[in-house]
N, C-alpha and C positions, 0 to 999 in steps of 0.2 A: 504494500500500500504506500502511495508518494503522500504525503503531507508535510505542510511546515513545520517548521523546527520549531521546541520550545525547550524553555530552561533548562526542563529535566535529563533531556536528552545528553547535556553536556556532556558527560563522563564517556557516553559514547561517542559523539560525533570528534572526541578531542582524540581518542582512541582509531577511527579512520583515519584522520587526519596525520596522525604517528604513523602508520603500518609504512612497513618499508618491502613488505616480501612483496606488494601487489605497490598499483601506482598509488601512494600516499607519502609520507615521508614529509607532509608541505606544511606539518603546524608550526605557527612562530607567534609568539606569547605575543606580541605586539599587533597584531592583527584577527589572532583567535581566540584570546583568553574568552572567559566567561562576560566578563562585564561590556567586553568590547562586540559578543555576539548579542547580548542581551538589547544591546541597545539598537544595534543591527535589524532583530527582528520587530521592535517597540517601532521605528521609522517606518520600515517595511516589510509586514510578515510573512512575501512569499519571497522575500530576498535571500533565503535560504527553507530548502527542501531537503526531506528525506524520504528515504525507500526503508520502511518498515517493513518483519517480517516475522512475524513471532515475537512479539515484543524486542527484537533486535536489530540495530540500526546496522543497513546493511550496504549503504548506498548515501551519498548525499552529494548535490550539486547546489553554490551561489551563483546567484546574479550582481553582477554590478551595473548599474545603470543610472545616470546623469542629465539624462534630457538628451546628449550628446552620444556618448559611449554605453553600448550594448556588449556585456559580456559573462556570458558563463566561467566562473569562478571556484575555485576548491572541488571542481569534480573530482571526486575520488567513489572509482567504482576498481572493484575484482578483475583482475584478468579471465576473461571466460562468462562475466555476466551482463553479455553486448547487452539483452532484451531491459534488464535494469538502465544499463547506461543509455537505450533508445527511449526510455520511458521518461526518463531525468532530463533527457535532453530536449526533449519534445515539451515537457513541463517548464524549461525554462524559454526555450523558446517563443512560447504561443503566450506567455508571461508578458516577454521583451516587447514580442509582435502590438501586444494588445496596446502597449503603451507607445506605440508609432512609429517603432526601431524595424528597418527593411531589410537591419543587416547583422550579425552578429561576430565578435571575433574572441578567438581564444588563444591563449599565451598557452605553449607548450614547451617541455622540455626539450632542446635539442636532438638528434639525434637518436631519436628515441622511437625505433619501428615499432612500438607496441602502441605509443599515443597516435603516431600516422596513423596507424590501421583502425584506428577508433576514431578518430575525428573524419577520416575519408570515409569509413563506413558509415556516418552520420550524415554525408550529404555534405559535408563541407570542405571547402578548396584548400588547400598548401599554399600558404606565403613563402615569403623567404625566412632564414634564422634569422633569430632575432635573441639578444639575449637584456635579461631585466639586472637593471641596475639601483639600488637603496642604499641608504643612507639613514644613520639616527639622526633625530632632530630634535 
């Protein structure tokens, strides 16, 4: 089942977010803690989703979105669970759509033929590398 995220969830979505054996590996205190998704969901509650499954958080993908910039964010789904990650994506999608976005883009790990084959299998095109750059502030 896809549904929004809420507080309680934390311990798990922070738990995807960690996993290193499958695509996750992406939590960082500065962006994921608790207070900082709380408030995330308080703005806007479908700005993060999850894939329930037994009481167990199995799947979760955000959106970021600005009036400007359309993007699916912290996708972190299983290798081998494309129909979760078509359902996550589709949900964030027709989210973006509804709010007047024609287009959407997502930041991928380099080199990384497992996220290719996920994001092309989703219908969406290959840019060129790009790599992200941060700073404290």
């Amino acid at each position: 089942m896809i549904r929004s995220y809420k507080d309680s969830d934390y311990d798990q979505i922070r738990k995807l977010y960690q996993c290193t054996e499958w695509y996750g590996g992406v939590f960082d205190e500065a962006r994921d803690g608790r207070e900082r998704l709380k408030k995330v969901v308080e703005a806007d509650p479908e700005a993060i989703v999850v894939y329930e499954e037994n009481g167990k958080l199995r799947a979760t993908i955000s959106t970021i979105e600005d009036g400007r910039v359309a993007m699916p964010y912290r996708f972190v789904v299983a290798p081998g669970d494309a129909e979760i990650a078509k359902s996550l994506y589709e949900k964030a999608s027709d989210t973006l759509s509804s709010r007047g976005h024609t287009q959407i883009l997502v930041y991928s790990a380099t080199n990384s033929l497992e996220l290719d084959s996920r994001y092309i299998s989703l219908g969406m095109n290959r840019g060129g590398d790009h790599a992200c750059f941060w700073a404290d502030i």
